[in-house]
DSSP file (Angstrom, degrees, kcal/mol; ACC not computed):
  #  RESIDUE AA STRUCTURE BP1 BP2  ACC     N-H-->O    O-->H-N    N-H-->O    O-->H-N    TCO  KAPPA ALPHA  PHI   PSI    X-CA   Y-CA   Z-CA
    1    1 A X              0   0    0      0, 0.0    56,-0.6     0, 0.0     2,-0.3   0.000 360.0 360.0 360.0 139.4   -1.7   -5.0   -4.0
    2    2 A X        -     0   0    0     54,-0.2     2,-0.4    53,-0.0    53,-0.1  -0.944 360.0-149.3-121.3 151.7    2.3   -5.8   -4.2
    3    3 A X        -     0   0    0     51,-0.4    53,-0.1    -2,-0.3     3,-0.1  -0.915   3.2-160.0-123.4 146.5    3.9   -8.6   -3.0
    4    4 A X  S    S+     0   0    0     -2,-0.4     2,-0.2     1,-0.1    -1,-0.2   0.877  76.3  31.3 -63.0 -44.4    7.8   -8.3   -1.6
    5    5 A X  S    S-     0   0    0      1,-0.2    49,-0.3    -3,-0.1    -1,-0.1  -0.857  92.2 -90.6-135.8 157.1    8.6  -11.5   -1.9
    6    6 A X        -     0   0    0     -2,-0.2     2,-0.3    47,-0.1    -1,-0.2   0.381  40.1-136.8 -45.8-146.1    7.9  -14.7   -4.2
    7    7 A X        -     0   0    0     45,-0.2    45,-1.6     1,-0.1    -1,-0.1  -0.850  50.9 -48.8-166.5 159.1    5.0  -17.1   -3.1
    8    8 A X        -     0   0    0     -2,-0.3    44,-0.9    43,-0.2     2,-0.2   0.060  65.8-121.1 -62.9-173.7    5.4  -20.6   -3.0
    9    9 A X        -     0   0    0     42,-0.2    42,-0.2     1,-0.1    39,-0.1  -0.611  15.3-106.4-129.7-178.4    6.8  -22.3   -6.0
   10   10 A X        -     0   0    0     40,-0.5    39,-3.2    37,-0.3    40,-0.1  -0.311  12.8-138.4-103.0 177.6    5.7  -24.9   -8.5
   11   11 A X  S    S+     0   0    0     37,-0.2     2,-0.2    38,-0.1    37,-0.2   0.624  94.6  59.2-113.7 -14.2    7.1  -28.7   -8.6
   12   12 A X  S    S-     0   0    0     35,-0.1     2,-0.7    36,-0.1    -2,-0.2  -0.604  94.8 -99.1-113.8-179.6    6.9  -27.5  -12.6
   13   13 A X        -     0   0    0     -2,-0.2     2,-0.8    35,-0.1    34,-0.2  -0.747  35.5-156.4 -74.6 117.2    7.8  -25.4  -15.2
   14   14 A X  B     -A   46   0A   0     32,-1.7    32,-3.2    -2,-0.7    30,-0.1  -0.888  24.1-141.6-106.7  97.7    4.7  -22.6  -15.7
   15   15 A X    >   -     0   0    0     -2,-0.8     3,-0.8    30,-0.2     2,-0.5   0.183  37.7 -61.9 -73.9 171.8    5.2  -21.6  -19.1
   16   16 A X  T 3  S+     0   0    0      1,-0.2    29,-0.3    27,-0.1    -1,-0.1  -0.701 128.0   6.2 -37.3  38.0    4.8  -18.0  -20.3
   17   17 A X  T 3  S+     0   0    0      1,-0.7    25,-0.4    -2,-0.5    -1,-0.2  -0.598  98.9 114.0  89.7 -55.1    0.4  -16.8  -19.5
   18   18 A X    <   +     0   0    0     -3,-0.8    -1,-0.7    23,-0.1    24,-0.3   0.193  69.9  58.4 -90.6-136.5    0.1  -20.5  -17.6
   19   19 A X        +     0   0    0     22,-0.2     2,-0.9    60,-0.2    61,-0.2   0.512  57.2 173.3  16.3  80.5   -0.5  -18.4  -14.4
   20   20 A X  E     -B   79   0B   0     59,-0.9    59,-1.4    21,-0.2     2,-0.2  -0.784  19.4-160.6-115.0 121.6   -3.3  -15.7  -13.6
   21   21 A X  E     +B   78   0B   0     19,-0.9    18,-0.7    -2,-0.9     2,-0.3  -0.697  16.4 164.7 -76.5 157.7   -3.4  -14.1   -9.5
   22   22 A X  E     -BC  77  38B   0     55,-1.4    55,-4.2    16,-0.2     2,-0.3  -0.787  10.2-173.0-146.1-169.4   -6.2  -12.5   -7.9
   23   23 A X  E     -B   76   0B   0     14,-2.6    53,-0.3    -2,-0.3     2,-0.2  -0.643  21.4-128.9-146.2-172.2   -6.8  -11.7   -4.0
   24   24 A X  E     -     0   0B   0     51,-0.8    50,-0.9    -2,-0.3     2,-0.3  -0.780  15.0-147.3-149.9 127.7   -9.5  -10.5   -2.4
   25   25 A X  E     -BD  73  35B   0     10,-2.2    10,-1.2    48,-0.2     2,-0.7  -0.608  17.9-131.6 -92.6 154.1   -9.2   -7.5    0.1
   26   26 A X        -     0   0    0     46,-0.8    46,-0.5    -2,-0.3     8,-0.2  -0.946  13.8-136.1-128.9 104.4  -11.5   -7.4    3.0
   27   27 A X        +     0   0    0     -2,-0.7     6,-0.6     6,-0.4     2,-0.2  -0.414  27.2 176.3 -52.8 134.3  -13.4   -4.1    3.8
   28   28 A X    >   +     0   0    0     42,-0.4    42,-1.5     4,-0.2     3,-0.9  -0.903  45.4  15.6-135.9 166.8  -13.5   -2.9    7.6
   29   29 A X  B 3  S+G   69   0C   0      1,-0.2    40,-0.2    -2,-0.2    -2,-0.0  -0.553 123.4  10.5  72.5-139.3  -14.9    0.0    9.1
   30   30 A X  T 3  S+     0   0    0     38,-0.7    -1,-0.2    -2,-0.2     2,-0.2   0.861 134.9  44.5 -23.5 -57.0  -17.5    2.6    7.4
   31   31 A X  S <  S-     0   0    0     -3,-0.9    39,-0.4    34,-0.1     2,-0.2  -0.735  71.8-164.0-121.8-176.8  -17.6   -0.2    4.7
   32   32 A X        +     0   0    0     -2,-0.2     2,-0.2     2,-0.1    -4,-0.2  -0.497  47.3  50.1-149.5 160.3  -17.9   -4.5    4.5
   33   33 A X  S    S-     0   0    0     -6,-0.6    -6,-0.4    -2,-0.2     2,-0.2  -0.539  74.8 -90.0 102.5-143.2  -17.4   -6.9    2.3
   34   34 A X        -     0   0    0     -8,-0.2     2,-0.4    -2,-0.2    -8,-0.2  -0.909  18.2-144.7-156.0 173.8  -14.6   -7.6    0.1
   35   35 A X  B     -D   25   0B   0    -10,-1.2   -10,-2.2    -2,-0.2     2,-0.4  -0.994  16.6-135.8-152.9 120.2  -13.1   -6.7   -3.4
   36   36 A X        -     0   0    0     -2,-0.4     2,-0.3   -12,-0.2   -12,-0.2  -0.658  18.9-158.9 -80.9 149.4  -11.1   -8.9   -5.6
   37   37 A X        -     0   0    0     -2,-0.4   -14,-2.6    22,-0.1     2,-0.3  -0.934  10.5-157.8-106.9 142.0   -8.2   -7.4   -7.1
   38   38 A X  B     -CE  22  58B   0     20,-2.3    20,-2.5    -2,-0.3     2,-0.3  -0.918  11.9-178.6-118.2 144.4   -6.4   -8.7  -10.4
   39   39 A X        -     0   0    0    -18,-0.7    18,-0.2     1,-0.3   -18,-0.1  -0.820  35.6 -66.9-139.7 171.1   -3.3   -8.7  -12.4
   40   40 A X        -     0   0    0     16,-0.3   -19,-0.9    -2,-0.3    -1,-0.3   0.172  53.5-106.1 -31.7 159.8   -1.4  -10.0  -15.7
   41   41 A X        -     0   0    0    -21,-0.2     2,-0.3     1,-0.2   -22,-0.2  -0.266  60.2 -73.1 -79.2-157.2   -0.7  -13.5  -16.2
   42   42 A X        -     0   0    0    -25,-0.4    -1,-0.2   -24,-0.3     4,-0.1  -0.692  45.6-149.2 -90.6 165.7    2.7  -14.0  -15.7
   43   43 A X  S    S+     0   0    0     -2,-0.3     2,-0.3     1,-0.1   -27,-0.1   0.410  76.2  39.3 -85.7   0.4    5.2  -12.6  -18.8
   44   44 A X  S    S-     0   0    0    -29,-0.1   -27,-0.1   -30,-0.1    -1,-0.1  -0.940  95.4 -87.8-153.0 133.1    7.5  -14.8  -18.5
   45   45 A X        -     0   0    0     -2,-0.3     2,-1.3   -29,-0.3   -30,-0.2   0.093  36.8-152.4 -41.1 122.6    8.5  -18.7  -17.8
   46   46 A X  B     -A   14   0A   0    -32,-3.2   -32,-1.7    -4,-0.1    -1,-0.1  -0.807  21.7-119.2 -97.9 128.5    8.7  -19.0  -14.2
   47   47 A X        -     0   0    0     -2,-1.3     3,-0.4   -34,-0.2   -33,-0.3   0.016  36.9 -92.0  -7.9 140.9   11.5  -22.4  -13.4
   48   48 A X  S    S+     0   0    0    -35,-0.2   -37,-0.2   -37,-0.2    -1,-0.1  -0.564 112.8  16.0 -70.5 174.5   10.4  -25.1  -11.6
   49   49 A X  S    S+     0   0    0    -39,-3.2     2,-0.3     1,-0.2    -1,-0.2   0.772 102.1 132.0  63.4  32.4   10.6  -25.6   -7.8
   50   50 A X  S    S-     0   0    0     -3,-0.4   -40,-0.5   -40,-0.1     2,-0.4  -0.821  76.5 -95.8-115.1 135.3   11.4  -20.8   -8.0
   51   51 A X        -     0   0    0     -2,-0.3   -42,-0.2   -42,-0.2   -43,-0.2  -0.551  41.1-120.9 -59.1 127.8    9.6  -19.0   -5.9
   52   52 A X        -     0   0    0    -45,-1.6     2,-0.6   -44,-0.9   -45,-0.2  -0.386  25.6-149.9 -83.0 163.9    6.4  -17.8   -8.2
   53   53 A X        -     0   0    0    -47,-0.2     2,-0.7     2,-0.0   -47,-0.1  -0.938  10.3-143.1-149.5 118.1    6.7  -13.7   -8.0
   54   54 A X        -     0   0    0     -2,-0.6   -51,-0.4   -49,-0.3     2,-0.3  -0.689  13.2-134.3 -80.7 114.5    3.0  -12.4   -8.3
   55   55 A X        -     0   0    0     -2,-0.7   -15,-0.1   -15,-0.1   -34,-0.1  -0.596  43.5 -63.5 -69.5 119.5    3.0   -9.2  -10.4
   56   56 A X        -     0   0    0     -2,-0.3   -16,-0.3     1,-0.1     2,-0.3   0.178  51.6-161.3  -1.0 140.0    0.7   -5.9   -8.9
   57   57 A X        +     0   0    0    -56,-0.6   -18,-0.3   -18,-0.2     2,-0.2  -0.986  17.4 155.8 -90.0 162.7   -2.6   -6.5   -8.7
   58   58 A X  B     +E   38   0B   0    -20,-2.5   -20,-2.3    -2,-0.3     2,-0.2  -0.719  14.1 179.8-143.2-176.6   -5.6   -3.7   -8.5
   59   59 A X        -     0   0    0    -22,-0.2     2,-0.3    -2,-0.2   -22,-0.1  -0.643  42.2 -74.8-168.3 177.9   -9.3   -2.6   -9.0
   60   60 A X        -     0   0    0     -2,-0.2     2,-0.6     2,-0.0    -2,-0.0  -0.821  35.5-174.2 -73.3  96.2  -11.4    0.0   -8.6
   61   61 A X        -     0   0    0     -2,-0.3     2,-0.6   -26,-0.0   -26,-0.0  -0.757   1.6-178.2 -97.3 123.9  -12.8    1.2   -5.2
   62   62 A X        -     0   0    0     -2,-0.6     2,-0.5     2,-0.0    -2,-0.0  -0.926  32.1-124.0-121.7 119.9  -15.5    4.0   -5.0
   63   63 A X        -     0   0    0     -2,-0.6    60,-0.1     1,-0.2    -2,-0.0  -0.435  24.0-174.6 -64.7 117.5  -16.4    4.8   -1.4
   64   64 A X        +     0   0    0     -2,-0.5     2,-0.2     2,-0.0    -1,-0.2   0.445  66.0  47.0-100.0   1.7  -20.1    4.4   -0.9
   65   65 A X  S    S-     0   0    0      2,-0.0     2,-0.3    37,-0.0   -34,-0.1  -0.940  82.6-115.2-141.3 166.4  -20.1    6.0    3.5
   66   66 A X  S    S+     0   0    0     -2,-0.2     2,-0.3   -36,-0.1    36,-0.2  -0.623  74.6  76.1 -93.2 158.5  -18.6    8.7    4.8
   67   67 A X  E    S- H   0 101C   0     34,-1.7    34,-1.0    -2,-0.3     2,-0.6  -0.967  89.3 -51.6 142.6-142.5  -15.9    7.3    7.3
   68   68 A X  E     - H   0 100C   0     -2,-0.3   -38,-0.7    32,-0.2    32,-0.2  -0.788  54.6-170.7-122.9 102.8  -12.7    5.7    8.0
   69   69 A X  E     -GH  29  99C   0     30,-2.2    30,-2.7    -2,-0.6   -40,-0.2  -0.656   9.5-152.1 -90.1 151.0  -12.5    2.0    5.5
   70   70 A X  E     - H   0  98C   0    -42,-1.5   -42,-0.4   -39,-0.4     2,-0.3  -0.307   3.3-150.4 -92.2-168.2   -9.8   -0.2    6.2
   71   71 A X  E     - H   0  97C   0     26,-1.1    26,-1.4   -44,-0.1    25,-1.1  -0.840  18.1-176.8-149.9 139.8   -8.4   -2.5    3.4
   72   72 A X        -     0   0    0    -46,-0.5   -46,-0.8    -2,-0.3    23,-0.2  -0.813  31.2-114.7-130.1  91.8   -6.9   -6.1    4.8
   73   73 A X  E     +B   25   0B   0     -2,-0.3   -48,-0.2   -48,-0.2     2,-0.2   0.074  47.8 166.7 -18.6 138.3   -5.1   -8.8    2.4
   74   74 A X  E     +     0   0B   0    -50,-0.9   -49,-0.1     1,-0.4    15,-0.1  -0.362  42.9   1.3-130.0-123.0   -7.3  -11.5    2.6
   75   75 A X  E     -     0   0B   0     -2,-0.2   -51,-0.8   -52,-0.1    -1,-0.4  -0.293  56.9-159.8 -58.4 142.3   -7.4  -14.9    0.1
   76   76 A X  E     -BF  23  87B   0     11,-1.4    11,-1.4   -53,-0.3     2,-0.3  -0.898   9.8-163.9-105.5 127.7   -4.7  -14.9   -2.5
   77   77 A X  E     -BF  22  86B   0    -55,-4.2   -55,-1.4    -2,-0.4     2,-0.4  -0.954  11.1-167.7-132.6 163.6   -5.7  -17.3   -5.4
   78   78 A X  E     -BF  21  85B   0      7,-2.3     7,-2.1    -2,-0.3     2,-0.5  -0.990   6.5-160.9-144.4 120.6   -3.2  -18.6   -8.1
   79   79 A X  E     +BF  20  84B   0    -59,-1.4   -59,-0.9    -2,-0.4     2,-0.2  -0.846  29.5 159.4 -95.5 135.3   -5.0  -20.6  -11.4
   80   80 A X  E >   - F   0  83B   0      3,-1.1     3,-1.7    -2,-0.5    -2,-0.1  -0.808  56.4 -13.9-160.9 130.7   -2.1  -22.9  -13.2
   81   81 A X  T 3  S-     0   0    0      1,-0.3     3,-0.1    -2,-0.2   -63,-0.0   0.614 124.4 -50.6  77.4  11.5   -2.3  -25.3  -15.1
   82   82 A X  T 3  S+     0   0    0      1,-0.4    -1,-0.3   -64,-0.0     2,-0.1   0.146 114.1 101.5  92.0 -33.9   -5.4  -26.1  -14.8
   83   83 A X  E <   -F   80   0B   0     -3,-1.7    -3,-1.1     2,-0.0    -1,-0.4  -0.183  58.5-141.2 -96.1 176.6   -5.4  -26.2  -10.9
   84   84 A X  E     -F   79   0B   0     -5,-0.2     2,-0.7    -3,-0.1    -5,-0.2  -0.771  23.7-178.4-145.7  80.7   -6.9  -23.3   -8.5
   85   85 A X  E     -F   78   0B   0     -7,-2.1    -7,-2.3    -2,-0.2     2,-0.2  -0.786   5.4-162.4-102.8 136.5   -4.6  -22.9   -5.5
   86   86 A X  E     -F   77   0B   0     -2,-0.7     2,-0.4    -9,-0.3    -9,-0.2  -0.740  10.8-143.7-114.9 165.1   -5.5  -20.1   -2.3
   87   87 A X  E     -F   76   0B   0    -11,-1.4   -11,-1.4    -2,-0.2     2,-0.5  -0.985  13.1-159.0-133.2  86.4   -3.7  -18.7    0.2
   88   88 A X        -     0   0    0     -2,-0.4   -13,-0.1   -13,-0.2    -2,-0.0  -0.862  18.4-122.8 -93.0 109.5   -5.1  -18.1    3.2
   89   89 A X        +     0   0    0     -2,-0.5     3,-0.1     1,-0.2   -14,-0.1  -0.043  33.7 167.7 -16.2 118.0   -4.0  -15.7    5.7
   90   90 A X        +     0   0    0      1,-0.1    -1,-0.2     2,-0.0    -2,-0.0   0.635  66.8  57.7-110.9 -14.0   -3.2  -17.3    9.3
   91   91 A X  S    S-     0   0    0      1,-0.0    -1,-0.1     0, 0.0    -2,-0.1   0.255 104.4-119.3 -85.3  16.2   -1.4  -15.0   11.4
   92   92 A X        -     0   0    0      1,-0.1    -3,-0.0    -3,-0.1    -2,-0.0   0.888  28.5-145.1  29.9  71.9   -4.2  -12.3   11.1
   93   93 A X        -     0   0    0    -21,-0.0     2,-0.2     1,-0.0    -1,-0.1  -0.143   4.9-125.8 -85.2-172.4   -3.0   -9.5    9.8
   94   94 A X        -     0   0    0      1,-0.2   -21,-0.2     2,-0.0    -1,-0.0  -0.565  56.7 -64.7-119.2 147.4   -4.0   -5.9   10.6
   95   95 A X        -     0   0    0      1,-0.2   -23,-0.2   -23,-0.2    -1,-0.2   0.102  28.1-151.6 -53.8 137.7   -5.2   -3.5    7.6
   96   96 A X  S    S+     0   0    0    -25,-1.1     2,-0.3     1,-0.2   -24,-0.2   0.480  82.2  30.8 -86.6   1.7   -2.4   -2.6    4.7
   97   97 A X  E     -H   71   0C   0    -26,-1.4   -26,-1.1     2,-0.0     2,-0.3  -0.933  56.6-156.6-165.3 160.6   -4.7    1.0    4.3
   98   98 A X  E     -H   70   0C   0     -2,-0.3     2,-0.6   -28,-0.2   -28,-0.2  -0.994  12.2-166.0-114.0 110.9   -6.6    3.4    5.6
   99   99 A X  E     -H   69   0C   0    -30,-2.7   -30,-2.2    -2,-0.3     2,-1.0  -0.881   6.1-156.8-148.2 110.5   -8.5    5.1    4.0
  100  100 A X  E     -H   68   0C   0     -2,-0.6     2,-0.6   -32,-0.2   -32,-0.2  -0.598  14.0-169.4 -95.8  98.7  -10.5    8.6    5.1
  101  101 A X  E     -H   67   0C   0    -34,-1.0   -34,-1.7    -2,-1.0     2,-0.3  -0.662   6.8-177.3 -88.1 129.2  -13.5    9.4    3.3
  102  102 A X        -     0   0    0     -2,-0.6    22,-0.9   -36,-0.2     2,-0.4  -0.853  34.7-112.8-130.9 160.8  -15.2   12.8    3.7
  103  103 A X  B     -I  123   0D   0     -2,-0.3    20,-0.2    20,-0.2     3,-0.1  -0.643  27.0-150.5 -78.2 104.6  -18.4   14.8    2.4
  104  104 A X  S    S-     0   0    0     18,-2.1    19,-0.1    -2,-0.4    -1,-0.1   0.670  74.1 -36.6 -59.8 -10.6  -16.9   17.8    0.0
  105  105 A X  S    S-     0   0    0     17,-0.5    -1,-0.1    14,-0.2    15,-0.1   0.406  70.6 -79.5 127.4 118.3  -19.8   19.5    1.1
  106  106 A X        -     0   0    0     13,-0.1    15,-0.2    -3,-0.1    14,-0.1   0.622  49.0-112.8 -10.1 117.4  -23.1   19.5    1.9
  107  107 A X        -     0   0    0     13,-3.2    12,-0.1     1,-0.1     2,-0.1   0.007  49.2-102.3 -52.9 157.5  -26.3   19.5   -1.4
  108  108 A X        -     0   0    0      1,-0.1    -1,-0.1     9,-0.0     2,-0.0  -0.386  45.0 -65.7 -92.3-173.0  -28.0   22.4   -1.3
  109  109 A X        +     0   0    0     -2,-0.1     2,-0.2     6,-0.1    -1,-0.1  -0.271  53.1 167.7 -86.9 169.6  -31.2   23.2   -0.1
  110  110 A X        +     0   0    0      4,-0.2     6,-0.2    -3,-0.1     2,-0.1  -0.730  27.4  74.7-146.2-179.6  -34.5   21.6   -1.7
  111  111 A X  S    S-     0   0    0     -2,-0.2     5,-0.1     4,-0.1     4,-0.0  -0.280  79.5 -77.9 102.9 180.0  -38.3   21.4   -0.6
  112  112 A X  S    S-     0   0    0     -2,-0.1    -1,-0.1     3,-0.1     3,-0.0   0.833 110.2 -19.0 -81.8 -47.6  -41.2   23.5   -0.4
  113  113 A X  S    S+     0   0    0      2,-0.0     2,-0.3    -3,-0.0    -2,-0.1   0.351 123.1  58.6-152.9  13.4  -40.6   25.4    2.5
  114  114 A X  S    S-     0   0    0     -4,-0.0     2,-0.4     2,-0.0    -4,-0.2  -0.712  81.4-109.9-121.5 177.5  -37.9   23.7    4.8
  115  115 A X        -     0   0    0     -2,-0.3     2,-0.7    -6,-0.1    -4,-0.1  -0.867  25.7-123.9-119.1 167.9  -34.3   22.8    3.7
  116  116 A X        -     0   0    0     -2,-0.4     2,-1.3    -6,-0.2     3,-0.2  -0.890  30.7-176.6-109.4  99.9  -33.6   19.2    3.3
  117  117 A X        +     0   0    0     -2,-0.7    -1,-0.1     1,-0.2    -2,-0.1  -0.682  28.4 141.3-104.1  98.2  -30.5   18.6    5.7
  118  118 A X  S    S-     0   0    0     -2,-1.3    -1,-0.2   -11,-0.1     3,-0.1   0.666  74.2-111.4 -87.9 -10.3  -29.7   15.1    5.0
  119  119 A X        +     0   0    0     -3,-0.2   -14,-0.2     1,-0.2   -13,-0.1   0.373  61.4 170.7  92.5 -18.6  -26.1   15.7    5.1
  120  120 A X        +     0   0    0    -14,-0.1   -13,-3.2     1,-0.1     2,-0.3   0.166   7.1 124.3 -19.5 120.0  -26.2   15.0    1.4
  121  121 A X        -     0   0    0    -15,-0.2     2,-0.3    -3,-0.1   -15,-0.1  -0.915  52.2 -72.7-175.6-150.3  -23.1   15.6   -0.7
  122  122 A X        -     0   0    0     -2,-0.3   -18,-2.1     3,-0.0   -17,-0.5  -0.946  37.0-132.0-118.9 146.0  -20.3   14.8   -3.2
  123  123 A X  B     -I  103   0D   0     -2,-0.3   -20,-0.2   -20,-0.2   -22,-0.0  -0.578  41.5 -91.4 -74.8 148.6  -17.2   12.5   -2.4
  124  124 A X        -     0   0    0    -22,-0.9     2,-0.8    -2,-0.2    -1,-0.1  -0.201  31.6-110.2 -65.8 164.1  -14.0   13.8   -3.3
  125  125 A X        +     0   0    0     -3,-0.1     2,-0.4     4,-0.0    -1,-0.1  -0.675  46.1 157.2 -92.9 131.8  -12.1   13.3   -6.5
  126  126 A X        +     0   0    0     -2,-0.8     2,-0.3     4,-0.0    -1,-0.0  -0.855  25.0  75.3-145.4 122.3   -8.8   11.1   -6.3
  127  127 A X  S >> S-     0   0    0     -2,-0.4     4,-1.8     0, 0.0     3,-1.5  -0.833  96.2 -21.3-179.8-126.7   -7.1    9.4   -8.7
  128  128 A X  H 3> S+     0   0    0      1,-0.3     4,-2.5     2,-0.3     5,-0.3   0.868 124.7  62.0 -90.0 -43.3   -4.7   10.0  -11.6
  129  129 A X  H 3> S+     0   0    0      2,-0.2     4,-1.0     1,-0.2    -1,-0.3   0.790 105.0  52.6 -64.1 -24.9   -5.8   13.8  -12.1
  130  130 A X  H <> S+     0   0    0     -3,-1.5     4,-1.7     2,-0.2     5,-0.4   0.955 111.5  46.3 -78.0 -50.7   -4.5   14.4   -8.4
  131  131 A X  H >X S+     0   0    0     -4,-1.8     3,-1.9     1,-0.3     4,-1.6   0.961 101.2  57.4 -65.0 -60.0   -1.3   13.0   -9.2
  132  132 A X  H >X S+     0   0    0     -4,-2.5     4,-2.4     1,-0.2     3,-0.9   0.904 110.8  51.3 -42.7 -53.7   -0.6   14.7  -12.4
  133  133 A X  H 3X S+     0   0    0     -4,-1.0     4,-1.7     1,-0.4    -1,-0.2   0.829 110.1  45.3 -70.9 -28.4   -1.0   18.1  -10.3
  134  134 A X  H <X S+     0   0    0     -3,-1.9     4,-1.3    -4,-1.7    -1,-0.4   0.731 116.7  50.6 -92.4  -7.9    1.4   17.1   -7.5
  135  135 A X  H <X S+     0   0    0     -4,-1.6     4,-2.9    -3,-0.9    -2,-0.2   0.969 110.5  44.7 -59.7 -56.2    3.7   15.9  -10.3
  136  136 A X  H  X S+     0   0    0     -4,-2.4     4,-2.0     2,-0.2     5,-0.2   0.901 114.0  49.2 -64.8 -61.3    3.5   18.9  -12.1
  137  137 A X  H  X S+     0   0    0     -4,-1.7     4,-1.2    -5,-0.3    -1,-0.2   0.909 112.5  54.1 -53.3 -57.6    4.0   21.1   -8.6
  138  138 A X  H >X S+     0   0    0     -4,-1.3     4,-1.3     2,-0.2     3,-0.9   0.908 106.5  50.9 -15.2 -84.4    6.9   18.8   -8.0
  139  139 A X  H 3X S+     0   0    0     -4,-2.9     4,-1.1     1,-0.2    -2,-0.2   0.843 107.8  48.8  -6.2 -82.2    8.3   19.6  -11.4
  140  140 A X  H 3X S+     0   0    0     -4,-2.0     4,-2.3     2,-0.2    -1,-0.2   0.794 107.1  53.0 -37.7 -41.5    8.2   23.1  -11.1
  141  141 A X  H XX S+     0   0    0     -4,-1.2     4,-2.0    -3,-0.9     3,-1.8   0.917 112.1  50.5 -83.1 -65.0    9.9   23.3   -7.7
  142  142 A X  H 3X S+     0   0    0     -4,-1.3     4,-1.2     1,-0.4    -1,-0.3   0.304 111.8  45.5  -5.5 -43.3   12.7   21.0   -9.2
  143  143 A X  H 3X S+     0   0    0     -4,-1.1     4,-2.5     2,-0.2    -1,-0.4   0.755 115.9  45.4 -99.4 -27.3   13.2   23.2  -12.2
  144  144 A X  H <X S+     0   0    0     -4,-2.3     4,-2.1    -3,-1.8     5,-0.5   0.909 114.9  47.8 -78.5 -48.5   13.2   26.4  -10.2
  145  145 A X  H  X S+     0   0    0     -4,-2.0     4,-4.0    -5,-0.2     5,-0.2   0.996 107.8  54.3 -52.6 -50.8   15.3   25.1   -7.8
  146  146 A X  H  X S+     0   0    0     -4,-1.2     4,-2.2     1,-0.2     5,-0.5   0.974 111.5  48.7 -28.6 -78.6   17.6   23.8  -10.6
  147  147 A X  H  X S+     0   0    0     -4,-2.5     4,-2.7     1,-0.2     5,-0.3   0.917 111.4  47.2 -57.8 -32.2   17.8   27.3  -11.9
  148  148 A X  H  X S+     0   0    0     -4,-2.1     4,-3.3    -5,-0.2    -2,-0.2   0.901 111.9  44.7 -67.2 -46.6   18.5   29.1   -8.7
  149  149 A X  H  X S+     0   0    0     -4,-4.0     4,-1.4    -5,-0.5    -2,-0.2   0.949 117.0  46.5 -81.2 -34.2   21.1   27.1   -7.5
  150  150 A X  H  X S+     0   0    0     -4,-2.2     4,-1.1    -5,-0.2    -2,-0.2   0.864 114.8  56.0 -61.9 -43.7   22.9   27.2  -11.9
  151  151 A X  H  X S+     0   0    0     -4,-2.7     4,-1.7    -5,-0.5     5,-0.4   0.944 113.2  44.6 -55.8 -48.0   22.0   31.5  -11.1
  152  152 A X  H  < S+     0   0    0     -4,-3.3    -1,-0.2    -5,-0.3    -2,-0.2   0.764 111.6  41.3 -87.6 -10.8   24.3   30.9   -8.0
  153  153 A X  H  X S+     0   0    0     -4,-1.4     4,-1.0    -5,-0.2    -1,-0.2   0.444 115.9  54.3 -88.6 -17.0   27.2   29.0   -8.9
  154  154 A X  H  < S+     0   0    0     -4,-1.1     4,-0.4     1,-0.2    -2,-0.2   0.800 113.5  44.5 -85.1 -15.8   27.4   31.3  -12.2
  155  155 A X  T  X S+     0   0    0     -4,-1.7     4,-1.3     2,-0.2    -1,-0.2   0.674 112.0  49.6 -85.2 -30.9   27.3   34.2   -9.9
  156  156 A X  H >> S+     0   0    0     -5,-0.4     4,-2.8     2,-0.2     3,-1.1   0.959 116.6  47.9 -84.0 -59.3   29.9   32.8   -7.4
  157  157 A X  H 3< S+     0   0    0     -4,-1.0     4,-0.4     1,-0.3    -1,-0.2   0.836 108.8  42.3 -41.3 -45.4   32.0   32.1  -10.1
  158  158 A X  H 3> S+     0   0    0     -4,-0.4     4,-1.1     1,-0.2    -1,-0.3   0.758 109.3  60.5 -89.2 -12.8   32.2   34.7  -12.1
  159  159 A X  H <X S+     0   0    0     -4,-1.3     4,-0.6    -3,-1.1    -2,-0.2   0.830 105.4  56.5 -70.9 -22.3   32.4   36.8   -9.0
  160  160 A X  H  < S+     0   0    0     -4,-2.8    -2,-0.2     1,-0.2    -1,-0.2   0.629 105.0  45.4 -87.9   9.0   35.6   34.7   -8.5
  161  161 A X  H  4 S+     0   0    0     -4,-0.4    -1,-0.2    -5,-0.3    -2,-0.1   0.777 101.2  65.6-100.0 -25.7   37.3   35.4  -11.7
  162  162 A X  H  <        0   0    0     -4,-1.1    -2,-0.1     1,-0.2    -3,-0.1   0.434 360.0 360.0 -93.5   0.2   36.8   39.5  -11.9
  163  163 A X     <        0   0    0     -4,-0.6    -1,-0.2     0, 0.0    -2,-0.1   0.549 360.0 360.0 -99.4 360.0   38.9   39.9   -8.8
């Protein structure tokens, strides 16, 4: 979770660490409940009477049904100082992701003499190993372009000097 913009600000100074967020996101769809997410304190003294400026916070999500989950900002909570202050939505907003979870494909069959179609199967893998590979794909086309386009100005060039 990222925020754009500050959050409100403090009538004091909140010295370097004096500050820890969390949230909580509110599952919709395939799955319920909610999931706090966390971040750093802050790294630096925020001013009084500054807008406080909440640094990323995350977790871990593992899809437990096959379907479409939403994820919704819900409570925002701010410890300082001692204090616990939340942040409750009020305009109701509409999910910040969507998120489509699908069956990679069906367990094989088991039993004595029928097959077991429960629908059974593995979720897919995503996280940091999918990104390294579109990085990497990325990469490549960048450097290939990069060489084609240095192959075609050296060509143009030199074609323009030998006449």
């Amino acid at each position: 979770m990222s925020w754009q913009k500050g959050v409100s600000s403090s009538p004091v100074e909140l010295g370097k660490g004096a500050m820890n967020p969390s949230a909580t996101i509110a599952l919709g769809g395939a799955d319920s409940g909610t999931r706090t997410v966390t971040g750093p304190a802050n790294d630096a003294p925020i001013p009084p009477n500054t807008p406080i400026k909440i640094s990323d916070l995350s977790a871990t999500y593992t899809p437990e049904k096959i379907g479409t989950v939403t994820f919704t900002a819900d409570v925002l909570t701010i410890k300082a100082l001692g204090t616990t202050t939340t942040c409750t939505p009020v305009n109701a907003p509409g999910p910040s992701l969507t998120l489509e979870v699908t069956a990679a494909g069906k367990a094989p069959a088991t039993g004595g003499g029928g097959t077991d179609d429960s629908g059974g199967g593995t979720l897919p893998s995503t996280g940091p190993q999918d990104s390294a590979v579109a990085l990497a794909t990325l990469g490549g086309t960048v450097l290939l372009a990069g060489v084609a386009g240095t192959l075609w100005l050296t060509r143009r060039t030199g074609g323009a000097r030998g006449e």
